[in-house]
N, C-alpha and C positions, 0 to 999 in steps of 0.2 A: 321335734326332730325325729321322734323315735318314728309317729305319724307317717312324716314323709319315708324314713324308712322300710315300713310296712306296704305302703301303697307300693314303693316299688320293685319290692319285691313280688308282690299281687303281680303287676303289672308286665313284669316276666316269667315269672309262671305259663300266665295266659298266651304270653306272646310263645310262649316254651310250645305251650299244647297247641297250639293254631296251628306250630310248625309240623307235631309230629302228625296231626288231623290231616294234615295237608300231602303231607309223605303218603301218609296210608291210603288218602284217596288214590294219590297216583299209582302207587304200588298194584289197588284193585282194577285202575283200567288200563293198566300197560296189562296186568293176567287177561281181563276180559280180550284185552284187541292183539293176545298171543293164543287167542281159543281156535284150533283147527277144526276147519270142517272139511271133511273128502267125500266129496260124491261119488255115488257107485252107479251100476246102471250101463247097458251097451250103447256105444258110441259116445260115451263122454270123453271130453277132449278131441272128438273127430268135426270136422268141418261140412254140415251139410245145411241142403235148404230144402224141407218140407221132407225129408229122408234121402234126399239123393247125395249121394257124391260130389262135392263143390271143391272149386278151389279158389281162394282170393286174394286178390292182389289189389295193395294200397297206395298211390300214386298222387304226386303233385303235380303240377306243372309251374314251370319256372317262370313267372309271371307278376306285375304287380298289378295286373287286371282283374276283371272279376270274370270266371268264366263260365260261361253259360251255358247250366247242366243238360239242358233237352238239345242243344245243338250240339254240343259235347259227345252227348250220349249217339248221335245217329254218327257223326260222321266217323270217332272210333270203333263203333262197332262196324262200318264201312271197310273201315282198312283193316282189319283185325278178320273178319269173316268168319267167325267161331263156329266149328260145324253143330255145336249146341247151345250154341247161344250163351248171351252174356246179358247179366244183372251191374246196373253200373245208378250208384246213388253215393253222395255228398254228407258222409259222416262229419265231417265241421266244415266250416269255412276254407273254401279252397283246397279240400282232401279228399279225395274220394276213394269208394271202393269199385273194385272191379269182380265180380264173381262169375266161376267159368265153369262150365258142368262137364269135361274132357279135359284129360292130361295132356294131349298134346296142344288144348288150345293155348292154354297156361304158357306151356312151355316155349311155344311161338314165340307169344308177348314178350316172358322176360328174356329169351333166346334174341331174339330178333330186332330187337330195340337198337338205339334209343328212338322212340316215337315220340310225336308232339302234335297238339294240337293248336292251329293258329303261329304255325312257327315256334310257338314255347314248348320246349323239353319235356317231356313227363319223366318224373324220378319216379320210379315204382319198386318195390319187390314186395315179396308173395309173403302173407299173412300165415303163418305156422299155427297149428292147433298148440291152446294155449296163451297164446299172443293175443293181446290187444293194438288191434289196427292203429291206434291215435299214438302207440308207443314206439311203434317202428320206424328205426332211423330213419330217412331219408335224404341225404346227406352226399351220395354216389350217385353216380350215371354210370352204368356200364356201354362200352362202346368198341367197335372195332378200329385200332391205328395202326395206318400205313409207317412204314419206315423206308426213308427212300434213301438212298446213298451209301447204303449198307457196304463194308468192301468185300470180297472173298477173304474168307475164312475167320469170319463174323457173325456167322449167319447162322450157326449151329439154335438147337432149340436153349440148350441151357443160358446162351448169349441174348436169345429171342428174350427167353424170359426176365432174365438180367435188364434188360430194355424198359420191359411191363412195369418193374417193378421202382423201377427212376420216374418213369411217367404218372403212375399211380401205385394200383396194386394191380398185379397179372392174375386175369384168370383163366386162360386158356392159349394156347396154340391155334393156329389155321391148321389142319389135319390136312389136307387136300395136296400140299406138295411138300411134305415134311422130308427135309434131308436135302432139298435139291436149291444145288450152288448160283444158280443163272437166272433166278428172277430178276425182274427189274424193280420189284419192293416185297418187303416182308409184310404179313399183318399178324395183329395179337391182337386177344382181346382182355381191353385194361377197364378195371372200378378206377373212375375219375370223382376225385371230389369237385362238387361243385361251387366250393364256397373257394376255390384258387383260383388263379389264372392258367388257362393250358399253356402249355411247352407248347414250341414252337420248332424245336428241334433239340440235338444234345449235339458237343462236340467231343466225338471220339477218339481216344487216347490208344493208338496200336502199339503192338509187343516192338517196335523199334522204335516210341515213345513219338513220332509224327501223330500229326493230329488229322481229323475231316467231319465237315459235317452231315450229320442223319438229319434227313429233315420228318418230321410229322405231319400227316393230314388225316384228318380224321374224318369218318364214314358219317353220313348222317348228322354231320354236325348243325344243330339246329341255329336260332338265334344267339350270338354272342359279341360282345364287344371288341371292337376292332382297337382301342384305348389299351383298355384293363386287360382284355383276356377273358374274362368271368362271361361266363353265357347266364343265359336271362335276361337282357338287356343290346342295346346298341349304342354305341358310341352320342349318339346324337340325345340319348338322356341320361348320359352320366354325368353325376356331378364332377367327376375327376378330370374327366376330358374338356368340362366348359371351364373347371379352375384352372388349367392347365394354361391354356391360348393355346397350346400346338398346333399345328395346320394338318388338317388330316392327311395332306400329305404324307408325316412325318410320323405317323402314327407307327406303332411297332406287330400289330397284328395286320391281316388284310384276308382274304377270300380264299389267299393259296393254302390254309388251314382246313379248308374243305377239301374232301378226296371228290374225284369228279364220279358223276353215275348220280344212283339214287332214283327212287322210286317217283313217280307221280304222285300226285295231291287225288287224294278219294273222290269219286263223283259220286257214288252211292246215298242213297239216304237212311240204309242202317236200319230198315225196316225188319227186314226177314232176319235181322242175326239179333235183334233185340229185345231183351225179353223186361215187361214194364211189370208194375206191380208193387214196386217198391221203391 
């Protein structure tokens, strides 16, 4: 009896020190993997390639295809026309980076968007010193919405804005006719998530409590489902629209979500605005 007594107390003992051995390991590599290091040195934290001034921006497109980086590469650098040229290479599977050696070409790109390649959307924004490209939300599409039906004396910016921010999130005013009562639509420019269905209009509520509809159309709207809503796709491969039987008839999206205009499709071949090497 006494025997087994002693064994078991042996036997936690051991089990005692295993536990505090085991503490103290962790103890020592939570210190190790809290050891700072800060680099010193001119240009750390600055974004450059080979010494010059770069700026980069990290981009998907909204797609379940695979897309293919040297036809990629020529025909954005086509429609982008960077007067110094752009570096454009595939940091993972369907992510790329874009690097631009001019502030205004940058600023184009994320100014000027939403662009796409192949019809598919590219979600992109600009890579900050410090940031790891593979971290960067991509998540939004920034875009210009029409608002059509707007009544008099609705139309004020603080109202505009109010709009932006029902739709997504606002990030700017049209500057160009700020204050004036007689257009036939307003535009803003709204951060859209791409993981929702767009709005298709809102109905507004006036100070005599009558109601009417704003409708929405969006600039540059690339691929999207005429079902769901959701861009990245078309009706014709969602699984919601085949579970569904509706008759596309009856579908609740259609084409008048597009604002009319819009650019041509690039004929260039992206030679002279792109720089290889990487």
């Amino acid at each position: 009896m006494d025997e087994r007594n002693d064994e078991q107390v042996a036997a936690g003992q051991s089990a005692g020190m295993v536990e505090r051995l085991t503490a103290r390991w962790a103890d020592m590599a939570l210190e190790e993997d809290g050891d700072e290091f800060v680099p010193e040195g001119d240009g750390v934290g600055e974004v450059a390639v080979d010494g010059e001034a770069s700026w980069a921006v990290v981009g998907r497109f909204l797609t379940a295809k695979v897309v293919k980086l040297e036809y990629m590469r020529n025909v954005m650098a086509s429609v982008w026309q960077p007067v110094r040229g752009v570096q454009i290479t595939e940091v993972q599977p369907g992510l790329f980076l874009f690097v631009f050696f001019h502030d205004t070409d940058v600023a184009y790109v994320l100014e000027g968007g939403p662009w796409a390649f192949e019809n598919n959307t590219l979600v992109c924004r600009e890579v900050q010193g410090g940031m790891n490209s593979c971290d960067v939300p991509l998540d939004t599409v920034d875009m210009w919405v029409q608002l059509h039906g707007l009544p008099m004396g609705y139309t004020s910016q603080s109202v505009l804005e109010q709009v932006g921010k029902f739709i997504g999130t606002f990030v700017k005013h049209d500057d160009r006719f700020v204050g004036a009562p007689w257009l036939t639509f307003y535009r803003i420019r709204v951060s859209i998530a791409v993981g929702k269905p767009l709005r298709r209009g809102m109905k507004l509520v006036k100070r005599d409590r009558t109601t009417c509809w704003v409708s929405f159309k969006y600039e540059r709207l690339h691929k999207f489902c005429f079902f769901c809503g959701l861009m990245g796709h078309v009706h014709t491969f969602c699984l919601k629209a085949r579970e569904s039987r509706v008759p596309e008839s009856e579908f609740r999206y259609g084409v008048e979500l597009r604002a009319g205009g819009g650019r041509g499709a690039a004929r260039g071949v992206g030679g002279s605005w792109l720089i290889l090497g990487v």
